[in-house]
Rosetta silent file (secondary structure, phi, psi, omega in degrees, C-alpha in Angstrom):
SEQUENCE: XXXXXXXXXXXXXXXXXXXXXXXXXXXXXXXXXXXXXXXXXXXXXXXXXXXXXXXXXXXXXXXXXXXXXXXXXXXXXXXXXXXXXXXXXXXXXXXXXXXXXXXXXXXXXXXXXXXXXXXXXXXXXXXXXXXXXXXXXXXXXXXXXXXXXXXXXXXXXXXXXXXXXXXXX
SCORE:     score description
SCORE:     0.000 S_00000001
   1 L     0.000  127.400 -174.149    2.683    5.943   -4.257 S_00000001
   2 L   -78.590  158.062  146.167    3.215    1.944   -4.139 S_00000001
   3 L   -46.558  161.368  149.784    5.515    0.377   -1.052 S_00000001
   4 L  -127.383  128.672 -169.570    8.421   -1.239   -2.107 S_00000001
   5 L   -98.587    7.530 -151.685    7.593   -4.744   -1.776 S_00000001
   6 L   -97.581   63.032 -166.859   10.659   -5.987   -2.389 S_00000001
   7 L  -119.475  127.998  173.133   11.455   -6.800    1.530 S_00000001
   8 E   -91.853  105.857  172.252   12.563  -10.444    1.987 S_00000001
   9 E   -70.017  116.153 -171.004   11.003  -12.982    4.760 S_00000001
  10 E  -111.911  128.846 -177.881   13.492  -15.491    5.985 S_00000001
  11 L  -111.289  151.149 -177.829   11.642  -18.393    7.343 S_00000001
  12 L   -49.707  -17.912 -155.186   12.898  -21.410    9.574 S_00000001
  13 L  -111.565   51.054  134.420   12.715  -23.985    7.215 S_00000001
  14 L    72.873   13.385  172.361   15.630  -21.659    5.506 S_00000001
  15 L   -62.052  165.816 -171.543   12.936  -20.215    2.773 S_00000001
  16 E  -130.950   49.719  144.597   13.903  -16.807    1.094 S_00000001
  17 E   -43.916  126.134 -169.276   10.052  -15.457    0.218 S_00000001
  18 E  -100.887  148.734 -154.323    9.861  -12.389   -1.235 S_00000001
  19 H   -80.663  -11.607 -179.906    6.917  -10.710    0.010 S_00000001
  20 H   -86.405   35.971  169.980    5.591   -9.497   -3.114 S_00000001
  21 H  -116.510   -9.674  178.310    5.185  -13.184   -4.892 S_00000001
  22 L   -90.738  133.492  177.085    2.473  -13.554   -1.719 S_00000001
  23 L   -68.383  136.834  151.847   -0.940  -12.556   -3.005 S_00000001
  24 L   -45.537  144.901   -2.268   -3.093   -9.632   -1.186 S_00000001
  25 L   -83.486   23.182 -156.973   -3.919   -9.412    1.632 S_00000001
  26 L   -98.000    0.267  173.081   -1.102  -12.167    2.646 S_00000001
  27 L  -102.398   15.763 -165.098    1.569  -10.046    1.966 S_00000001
  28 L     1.712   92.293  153.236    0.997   -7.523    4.550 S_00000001
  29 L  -124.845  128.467 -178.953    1.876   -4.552    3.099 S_00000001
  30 L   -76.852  164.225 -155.578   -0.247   -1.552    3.172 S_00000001
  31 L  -140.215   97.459  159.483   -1.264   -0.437    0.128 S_00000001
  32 L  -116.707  120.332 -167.999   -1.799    3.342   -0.559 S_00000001
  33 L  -102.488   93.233  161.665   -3.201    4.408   -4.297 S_00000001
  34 L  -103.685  115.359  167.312   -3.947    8.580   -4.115 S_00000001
  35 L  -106.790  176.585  160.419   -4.613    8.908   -7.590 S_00000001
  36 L   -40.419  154.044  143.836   -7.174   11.292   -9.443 S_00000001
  37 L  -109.969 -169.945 -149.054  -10.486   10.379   -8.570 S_00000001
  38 L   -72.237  139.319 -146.764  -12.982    9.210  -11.055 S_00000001
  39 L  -165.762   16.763  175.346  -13.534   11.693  -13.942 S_00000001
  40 L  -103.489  146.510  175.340  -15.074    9.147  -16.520 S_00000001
  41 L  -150.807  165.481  179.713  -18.470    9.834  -18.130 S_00000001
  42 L   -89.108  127.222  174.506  -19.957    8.814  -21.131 S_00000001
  43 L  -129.607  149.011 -173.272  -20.012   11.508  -23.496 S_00000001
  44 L  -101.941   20.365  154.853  -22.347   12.079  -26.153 S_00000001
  45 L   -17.217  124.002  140.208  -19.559   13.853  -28.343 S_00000001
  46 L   -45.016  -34.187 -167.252  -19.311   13.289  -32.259 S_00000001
  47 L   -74.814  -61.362 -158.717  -15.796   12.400  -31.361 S_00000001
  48 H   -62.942  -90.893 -103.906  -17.011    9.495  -28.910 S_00000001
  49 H   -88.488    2.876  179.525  -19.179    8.291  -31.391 S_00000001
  50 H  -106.815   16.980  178.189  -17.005    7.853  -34.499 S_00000001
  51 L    75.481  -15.430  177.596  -14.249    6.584  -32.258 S_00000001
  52 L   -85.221   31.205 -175.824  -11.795    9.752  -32.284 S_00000001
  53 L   -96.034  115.064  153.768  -12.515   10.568  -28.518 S_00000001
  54 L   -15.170   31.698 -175.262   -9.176   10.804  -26.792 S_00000001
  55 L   -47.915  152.964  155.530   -9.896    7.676  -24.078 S_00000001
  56 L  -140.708  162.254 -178.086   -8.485    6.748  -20.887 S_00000001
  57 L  -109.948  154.213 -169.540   -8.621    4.559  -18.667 S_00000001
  58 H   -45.177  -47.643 -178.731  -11.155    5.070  -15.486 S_00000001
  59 H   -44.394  -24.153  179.074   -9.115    2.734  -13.798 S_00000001
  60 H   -85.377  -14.217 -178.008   -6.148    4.651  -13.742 S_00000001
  61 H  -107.989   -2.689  166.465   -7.517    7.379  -12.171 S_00000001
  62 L   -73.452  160.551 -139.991   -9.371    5.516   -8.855 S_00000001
  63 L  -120.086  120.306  137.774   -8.793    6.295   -5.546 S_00000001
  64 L  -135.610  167.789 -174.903   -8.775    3.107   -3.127 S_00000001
  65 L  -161.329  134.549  158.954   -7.612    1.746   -0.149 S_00000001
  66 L  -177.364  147.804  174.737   -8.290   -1.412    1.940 S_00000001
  67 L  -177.568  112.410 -167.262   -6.310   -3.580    3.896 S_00000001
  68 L   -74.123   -5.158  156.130   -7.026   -6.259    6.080 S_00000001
  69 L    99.681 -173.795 -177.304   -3.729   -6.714    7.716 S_00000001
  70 L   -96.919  133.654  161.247   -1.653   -9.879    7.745 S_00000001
  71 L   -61.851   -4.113 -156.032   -3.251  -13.206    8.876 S_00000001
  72 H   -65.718  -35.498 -151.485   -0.177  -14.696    9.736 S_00000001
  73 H   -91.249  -28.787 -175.684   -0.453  -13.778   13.525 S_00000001
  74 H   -76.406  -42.109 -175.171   -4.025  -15.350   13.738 S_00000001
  75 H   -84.384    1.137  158.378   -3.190  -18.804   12.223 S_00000001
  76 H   -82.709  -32.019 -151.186   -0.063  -19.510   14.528 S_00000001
  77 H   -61.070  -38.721 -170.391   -1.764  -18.492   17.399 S_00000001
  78 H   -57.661  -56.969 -171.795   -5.046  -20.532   16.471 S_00000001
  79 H   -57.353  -67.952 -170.670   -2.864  -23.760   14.965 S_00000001
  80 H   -49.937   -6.465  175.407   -0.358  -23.312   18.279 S_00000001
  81 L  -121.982   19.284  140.668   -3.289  -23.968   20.597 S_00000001
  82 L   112.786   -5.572 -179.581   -4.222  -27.305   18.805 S_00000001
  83 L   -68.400  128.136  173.232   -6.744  -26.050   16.233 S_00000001
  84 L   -87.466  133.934 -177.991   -6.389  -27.940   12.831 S_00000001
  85 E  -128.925  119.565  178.271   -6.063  -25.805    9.846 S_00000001
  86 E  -108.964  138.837  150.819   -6.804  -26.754    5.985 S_00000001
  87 E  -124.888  164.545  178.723   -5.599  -24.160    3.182 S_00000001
  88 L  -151.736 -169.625 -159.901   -6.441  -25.189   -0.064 S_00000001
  89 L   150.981  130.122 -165.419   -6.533  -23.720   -3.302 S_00000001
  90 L   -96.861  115.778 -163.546   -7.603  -24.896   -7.087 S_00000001
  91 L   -38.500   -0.773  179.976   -4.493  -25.297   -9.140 S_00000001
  92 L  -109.203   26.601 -170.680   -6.452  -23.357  -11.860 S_00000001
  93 L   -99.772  147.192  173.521   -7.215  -20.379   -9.849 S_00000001
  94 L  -102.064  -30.750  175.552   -6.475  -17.024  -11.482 S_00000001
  95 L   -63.085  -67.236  163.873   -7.415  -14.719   -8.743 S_00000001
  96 L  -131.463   83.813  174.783   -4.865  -16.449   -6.080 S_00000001
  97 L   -40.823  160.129  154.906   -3.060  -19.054   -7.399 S_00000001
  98 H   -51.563  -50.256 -173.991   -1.762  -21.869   -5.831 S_00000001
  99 H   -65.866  -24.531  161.625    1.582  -21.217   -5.828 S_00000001
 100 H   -81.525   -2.833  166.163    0.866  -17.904   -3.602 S_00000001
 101 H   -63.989  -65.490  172.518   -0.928  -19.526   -1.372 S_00000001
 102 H   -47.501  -24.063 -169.979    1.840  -22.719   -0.752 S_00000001
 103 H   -85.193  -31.465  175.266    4.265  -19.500   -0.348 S_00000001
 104 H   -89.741  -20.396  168.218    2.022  -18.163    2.242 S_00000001
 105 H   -82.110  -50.443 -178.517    1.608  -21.415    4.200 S_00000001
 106 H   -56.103  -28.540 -166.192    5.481  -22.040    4.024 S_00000001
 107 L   -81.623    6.186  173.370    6.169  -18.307    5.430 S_00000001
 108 L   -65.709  -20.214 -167.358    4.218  -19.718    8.463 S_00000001
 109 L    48.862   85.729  146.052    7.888  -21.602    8.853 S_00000001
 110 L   -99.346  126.068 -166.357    6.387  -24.557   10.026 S_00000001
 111 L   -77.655  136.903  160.998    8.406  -27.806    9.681 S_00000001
 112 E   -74.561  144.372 -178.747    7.215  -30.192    7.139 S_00000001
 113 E  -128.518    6.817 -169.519    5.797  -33.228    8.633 S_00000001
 114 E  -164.782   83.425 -177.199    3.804  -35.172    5.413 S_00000001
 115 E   -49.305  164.471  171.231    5.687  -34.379    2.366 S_00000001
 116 E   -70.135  135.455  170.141    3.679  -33.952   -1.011 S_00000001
 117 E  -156.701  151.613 -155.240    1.547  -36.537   -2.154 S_00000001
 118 E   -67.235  148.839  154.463   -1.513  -37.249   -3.892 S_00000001
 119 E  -157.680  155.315 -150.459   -4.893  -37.457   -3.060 S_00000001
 120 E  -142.005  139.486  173.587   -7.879  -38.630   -4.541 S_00000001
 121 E  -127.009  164.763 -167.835  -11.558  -38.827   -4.572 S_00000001
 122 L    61.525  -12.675  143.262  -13.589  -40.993   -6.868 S_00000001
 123 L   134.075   -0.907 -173.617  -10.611  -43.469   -7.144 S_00000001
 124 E  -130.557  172.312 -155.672   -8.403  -40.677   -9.251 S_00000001
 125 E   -89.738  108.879 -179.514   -5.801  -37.812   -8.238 S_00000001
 126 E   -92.933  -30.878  177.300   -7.785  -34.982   -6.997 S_00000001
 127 E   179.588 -154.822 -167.290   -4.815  -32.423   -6.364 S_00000001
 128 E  -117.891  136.506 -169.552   -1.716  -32.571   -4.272 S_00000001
 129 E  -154.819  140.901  179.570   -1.135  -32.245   -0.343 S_00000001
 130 E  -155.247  157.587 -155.720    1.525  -31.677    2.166 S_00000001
 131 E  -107.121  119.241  136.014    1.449  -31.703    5.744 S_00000001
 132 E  -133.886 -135.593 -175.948    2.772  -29.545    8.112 S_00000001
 133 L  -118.103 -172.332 -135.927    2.806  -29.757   12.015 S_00000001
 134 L    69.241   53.935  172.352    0.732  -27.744   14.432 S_00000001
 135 L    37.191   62.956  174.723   -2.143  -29.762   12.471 S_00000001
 136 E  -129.672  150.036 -123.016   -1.705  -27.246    9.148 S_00000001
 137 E  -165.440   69.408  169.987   -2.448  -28.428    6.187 S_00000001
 138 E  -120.204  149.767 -176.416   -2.441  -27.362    2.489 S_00000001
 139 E  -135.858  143.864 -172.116   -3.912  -28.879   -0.553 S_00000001
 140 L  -104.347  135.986  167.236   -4.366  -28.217   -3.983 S_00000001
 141 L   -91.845  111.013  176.152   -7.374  -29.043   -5.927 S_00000001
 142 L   -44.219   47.896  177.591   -6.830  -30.768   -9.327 S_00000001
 143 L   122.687    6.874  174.723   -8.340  -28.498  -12.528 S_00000001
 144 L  -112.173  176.896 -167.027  -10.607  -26.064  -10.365 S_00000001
 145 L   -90.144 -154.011  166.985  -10.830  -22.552  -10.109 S_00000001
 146 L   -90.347   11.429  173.188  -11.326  -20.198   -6.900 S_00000001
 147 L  -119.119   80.746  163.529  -14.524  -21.062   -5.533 S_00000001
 148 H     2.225  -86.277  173.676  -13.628  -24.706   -5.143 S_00000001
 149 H   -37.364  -52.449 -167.668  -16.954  -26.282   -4.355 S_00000001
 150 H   -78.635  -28.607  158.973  -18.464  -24.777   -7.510 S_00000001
 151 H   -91.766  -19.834 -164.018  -15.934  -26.184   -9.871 S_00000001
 152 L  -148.639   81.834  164.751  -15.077  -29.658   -8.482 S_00000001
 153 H   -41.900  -73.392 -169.660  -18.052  -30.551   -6.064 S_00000001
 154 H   -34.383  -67.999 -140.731  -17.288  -34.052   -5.629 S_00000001
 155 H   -65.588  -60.370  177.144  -13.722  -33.108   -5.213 S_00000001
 156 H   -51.064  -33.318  155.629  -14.570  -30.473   -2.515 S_00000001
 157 H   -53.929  -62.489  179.711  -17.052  -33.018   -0.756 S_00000001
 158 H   -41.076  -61.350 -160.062  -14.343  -35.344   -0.556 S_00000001
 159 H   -83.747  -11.800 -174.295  -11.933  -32.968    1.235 S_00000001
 160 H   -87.209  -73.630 -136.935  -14.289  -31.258    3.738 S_00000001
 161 H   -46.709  -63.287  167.958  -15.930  -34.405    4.518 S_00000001
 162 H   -84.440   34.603  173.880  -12.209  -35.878    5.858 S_00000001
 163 H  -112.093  -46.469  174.907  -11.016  -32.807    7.213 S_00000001
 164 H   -61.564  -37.444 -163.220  -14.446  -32.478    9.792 S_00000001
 165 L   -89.288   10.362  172.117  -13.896  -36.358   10.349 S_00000001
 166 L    73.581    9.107 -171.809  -10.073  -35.776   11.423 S_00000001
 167 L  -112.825  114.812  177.718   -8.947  -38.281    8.598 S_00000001
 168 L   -14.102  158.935  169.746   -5.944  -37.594    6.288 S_00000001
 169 L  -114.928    0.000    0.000   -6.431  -36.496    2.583 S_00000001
């Protein structure tokens, strides 16, 4: 049996996030699936092999659970005791887009302090960035996927490089 996820977070800066548009595990909801458990085999059937074997799929019938709670509690406390915090995310990620990420940085309800604006390595517009205070930080990476580094090196150089050196992006 799913949650109903449809429970609304009102944040300072007067956002309405609903928690299910935040990807797992940021929407901190537990998550319980008791389904069948796994019952698929390979069968060596005349039916499977001419295609008229009744399939389904395995997926529908697994049994999991995990949930890592919400992070929410760790990054004010860390960010409220002076710790600088980068999120980032590559506007081309399919696993956790950007936009659930920026949704999960806004429900810190932290006031913007560095509105969106560009930023660039190699002399061109590497992704997008906005600032907000307690030193937090998120930025988007221009055309990569979710393991950053690995799609957009350079791009990923660039942004570590001034984030360890304290210098804007």
């Amino acid at each position: 049996m799913k949650p109903d996820l449809r429970v609304t977070m009102k944040v300072d800066a007067g956002y309405e996030i609903l928690e299910e548009t935040l990807p797992q595990p940021f929407n901190c909801a537990e998550q319980h699936m008791h389904q069948d458990t796994i019952k698929c085999s390979l069968s060596s059937s005349p039916e499977a092999l001419t295609g008229d074997f009744p399939w389904e799929l395995c997926t529908s019938r697994i049994e999991f659970y995990h949930d890592s709670g919400c992070m929410i509690k760790y990054h004010k406390n860390l960010t409220a005791k002076g710790y600088r915090a980068l999120i980032y995310s590559g506007d081309h990620d399919m696993c956790v887009p950007f936009t659930g990420s920026e949704a999960w940085t806004r429900s810190l309800g932290y006031k913007i302090v560095d509105e969106w604006r560009p930023w660039t390595s190699n002399g061109q517009v590497a992704g997008y960035t906005q600032g907000y205070e307690n030193n937090l930080t998120f930025l988007t990476v221009k055309g990569s996927g979710h393991t950053v580094p690995e799609y957009k090196p350079r791009e990923a150089f660039d942004l570590f490089s001034r984030f360890l050196a304290g210098k804007p992006q």
